[in-house]
C-alpha positions as CSV (number, residue, x, y, z in Angstrom):
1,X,-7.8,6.3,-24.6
2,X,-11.0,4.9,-23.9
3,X,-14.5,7.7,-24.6
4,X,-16.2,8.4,-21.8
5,X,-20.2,9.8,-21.7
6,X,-21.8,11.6,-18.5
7,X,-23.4,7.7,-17.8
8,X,-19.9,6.1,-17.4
9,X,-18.0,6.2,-14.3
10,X,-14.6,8.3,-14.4
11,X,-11.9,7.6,-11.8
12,X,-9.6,10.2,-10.8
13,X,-6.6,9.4,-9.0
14,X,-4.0,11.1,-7.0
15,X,-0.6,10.7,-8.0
16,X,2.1,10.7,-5.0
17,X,1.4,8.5,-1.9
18,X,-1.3,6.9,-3.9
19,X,-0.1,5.7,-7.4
20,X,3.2,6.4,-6.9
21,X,4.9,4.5,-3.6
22,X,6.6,7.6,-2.4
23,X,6.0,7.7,1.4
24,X,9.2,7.3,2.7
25,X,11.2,9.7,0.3
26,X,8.4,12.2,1.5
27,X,8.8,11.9,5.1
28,X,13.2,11.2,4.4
29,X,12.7,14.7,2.6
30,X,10.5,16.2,5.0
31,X,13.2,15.2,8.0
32,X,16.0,16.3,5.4
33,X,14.4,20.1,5.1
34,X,13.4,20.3,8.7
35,X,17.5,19.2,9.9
36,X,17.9,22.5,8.1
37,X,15.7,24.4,10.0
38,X,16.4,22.6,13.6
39,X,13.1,21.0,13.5
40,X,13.1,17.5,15.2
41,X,12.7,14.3,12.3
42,X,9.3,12.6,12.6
43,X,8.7,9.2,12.3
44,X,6.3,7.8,9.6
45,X,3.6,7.3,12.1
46,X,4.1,10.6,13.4
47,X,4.0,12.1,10.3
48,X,0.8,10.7,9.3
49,X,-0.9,11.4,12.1
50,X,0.0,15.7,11.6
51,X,0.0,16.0,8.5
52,X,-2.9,18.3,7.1
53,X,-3.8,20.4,4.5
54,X,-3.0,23.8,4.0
55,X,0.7,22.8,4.4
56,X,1.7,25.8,6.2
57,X,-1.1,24.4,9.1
58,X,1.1,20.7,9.4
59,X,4.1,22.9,10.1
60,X,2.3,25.5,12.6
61,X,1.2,21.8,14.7
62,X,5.2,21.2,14.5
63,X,6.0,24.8,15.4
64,X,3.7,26.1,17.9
65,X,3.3,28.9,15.6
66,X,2.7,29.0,11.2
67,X,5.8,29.7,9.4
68,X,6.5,33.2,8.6
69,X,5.8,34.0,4.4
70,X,9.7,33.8,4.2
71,X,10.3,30.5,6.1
72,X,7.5,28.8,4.4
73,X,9.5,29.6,1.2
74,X,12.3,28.6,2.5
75,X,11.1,25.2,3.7
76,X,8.7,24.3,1.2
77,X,12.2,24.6,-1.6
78,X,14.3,22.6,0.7
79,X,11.3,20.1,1.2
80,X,11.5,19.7,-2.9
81,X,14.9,19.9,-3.3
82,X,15.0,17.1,-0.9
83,X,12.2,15.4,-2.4
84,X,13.6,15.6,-5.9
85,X,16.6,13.7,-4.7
86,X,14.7,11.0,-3.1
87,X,11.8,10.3,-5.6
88,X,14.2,8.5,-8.1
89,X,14.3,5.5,-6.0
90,X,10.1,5.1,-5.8
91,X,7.9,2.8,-7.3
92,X,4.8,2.4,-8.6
93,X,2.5,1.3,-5.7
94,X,2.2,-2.6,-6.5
95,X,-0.8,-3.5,-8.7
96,X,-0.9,-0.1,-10.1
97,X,-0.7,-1.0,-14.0
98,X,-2.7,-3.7,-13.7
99,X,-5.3,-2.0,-12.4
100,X,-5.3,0.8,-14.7
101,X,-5.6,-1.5,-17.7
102,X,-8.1,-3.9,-16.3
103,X,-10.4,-0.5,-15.2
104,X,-9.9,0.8,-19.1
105,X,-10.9,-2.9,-20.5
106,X,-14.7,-2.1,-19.2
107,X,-15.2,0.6,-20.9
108,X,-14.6,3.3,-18.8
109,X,-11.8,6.4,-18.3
110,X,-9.7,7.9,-15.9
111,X,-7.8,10.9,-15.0
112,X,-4.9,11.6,-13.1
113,X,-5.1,14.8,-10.8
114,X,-2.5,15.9,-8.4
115,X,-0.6,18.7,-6.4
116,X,2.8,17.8,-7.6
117,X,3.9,20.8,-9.8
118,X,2.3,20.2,-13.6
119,X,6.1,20.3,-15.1
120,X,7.2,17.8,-12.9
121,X,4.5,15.3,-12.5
122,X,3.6,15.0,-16.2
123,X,7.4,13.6,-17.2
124,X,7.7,11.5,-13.9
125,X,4.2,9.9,-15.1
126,X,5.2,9.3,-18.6
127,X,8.6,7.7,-16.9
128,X,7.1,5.6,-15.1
129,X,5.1,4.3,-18.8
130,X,1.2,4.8,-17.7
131,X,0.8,8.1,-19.3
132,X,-1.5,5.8,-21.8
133,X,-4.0,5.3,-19.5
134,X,-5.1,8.3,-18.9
135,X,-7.4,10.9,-20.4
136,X,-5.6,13.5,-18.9
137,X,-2.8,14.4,-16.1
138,X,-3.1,17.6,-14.5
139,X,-0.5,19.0,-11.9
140,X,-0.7,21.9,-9.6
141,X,0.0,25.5,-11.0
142,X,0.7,27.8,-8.9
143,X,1.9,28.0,-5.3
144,X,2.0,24.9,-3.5
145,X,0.9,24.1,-0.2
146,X,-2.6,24.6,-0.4
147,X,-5.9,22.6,-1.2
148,X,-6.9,20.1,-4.2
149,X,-10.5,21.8,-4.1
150,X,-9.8,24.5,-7.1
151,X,-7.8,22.1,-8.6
152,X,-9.9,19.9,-9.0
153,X,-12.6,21.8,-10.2
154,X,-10.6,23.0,-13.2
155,X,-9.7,19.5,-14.2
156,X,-13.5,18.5,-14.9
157,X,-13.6,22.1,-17.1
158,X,-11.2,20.5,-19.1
159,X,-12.3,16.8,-19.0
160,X,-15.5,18.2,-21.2
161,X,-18.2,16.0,-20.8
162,X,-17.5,13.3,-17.6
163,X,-19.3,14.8,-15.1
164,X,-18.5,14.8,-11.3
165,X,-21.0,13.2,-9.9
166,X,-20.0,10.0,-12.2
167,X,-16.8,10.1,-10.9
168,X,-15.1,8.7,-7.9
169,X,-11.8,10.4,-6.6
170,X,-8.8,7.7,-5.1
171,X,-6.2,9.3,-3.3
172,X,-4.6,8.9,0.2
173,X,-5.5,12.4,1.8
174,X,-8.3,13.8,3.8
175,X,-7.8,17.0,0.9
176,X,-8.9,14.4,-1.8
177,X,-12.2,13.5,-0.5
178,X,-12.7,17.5,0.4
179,X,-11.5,18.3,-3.0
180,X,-14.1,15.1,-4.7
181,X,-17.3,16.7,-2.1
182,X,-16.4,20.6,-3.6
183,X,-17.1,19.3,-7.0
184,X,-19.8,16.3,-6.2
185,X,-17.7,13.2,-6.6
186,X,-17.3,10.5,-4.4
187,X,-14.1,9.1,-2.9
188,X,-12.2,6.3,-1.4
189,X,-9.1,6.9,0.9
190,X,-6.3,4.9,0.7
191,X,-4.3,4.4,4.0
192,X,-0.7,3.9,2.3
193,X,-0.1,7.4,2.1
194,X,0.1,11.1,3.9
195,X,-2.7,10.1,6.1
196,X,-3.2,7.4,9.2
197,X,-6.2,5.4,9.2
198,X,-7.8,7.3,11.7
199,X,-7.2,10.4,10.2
200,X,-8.8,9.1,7.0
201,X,-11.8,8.4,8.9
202,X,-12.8,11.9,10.0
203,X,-13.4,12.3,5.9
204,X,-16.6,10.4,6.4
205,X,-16.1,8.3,3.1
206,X,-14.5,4.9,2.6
207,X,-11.2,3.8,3.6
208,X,-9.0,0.7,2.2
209,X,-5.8,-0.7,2.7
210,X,-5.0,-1.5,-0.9
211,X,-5.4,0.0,-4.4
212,X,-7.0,-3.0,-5.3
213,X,-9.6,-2.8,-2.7
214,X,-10.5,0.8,-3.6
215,X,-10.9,0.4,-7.4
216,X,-13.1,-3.0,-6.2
217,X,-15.2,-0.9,-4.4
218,X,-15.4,2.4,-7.0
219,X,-16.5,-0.6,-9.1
220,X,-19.3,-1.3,-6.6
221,X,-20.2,2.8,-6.6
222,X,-20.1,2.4,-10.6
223,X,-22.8,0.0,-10.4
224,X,-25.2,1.8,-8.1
225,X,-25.3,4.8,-9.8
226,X,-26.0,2.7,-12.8
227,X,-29.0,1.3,-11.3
């Protein structure tokens, strides 16, 4: 694991939708819980284009009204169930290793941060063999459904001494860039995700189609903050 000052440029990532290629088991879950419930299925494009952050809020836009406590339970455990089921079949998002390893050769770190529950994500990351590359993987504890923004300010507490604002935040959700602006990071959006591009763009911060393109232009951040 590479050591990494307050002058070096830190990347955190997001983990599902982003590093992992999971969009379709997501919205195949999503439809799966919501058959349950006798909500209509969504398509991927109308998924994208509703889904939001606090969770509960996606469902009060399919609803007309937010989930009462005991039917977000309820559908937030058949949405994982589901889920469970579905993410065997998901890969890596393509380039991901690659790019990990060539970010590492110059010199710098990264961190993996998502909302996926801790217990889960850490052995689905070491499955999928890039555990290595990180200096850390942090999970969400606690309820689920709500915002990266807490989240992610406990994950620099523990990173020690990489500070925020040498950091740039990848993921492929408006939450990630609000999450990266509570603690003073930057961020890129990725539009193979949760999100549509147009819904990415009311972030106000970058947007790319590929992995590649966003670590190309972190890479470009890294260097003006160096200047």
């Amino acid at each position: 694991m590479a050591t990494t000052g307050k002058h070096r440029t830190h990347l955190v990532w997001d983990w599902n939708g982003t590093l992992l290629d999971d969009i379709h088991a997501v919205v195949g879950a999503t439809n799966a819980a919501f058959a349950e419930v006798d909500l209509a299925p969504l398509t991927l494009e109308q998924y994208r284009e509703t889904y939001c952050v606090p969770i509960p809020k996606f469902y009060e836009r399919l609803m007309g009204r937010l989930p009462t406590p005991a039917e977000w339970e309820r559908m937030d455990g058949l949405f994982h169930r589901h889920y469970t089921e579905q993410r065997a079949a998901c890969g890596l998002t393509e380039g991901v290793e690659e790019l990990l390893v060539r970010w590492l050769s110059g010199g710098r770190s990264q961190s993996l941060l998502s909302m996926y529950g801790h217990e889960q994500l850490v052995p689905a990351v070491r499955g999928y063999g890039i555990e290595r590359h990180f200096v850390r993987v942090d999970g969400r504890t606690g309820p689920s459904g709500g915002s990266k923004a807490l989240h992610m300010e406990r994950h620099f507490e523990v990173l020690g001494d990489i500070a925020p604002e040498s950091a740039v935040v990848i993921g492929d959700a408006v939450d990630d860039a609000v999450a990266a602006a509570h603690v003073g990071a930057r961020a890129v959006l990725y539009t193979g995700g949760s999100h549509s591009r147009s819904s990415l763009e009311e972030a106000g911060v970058p947007v790319v189609d590929t992995l590649a393109e966003a670590v190309a232009l972190a890479e470009r951040m890294a260097e003006r903050m160096a200047d």
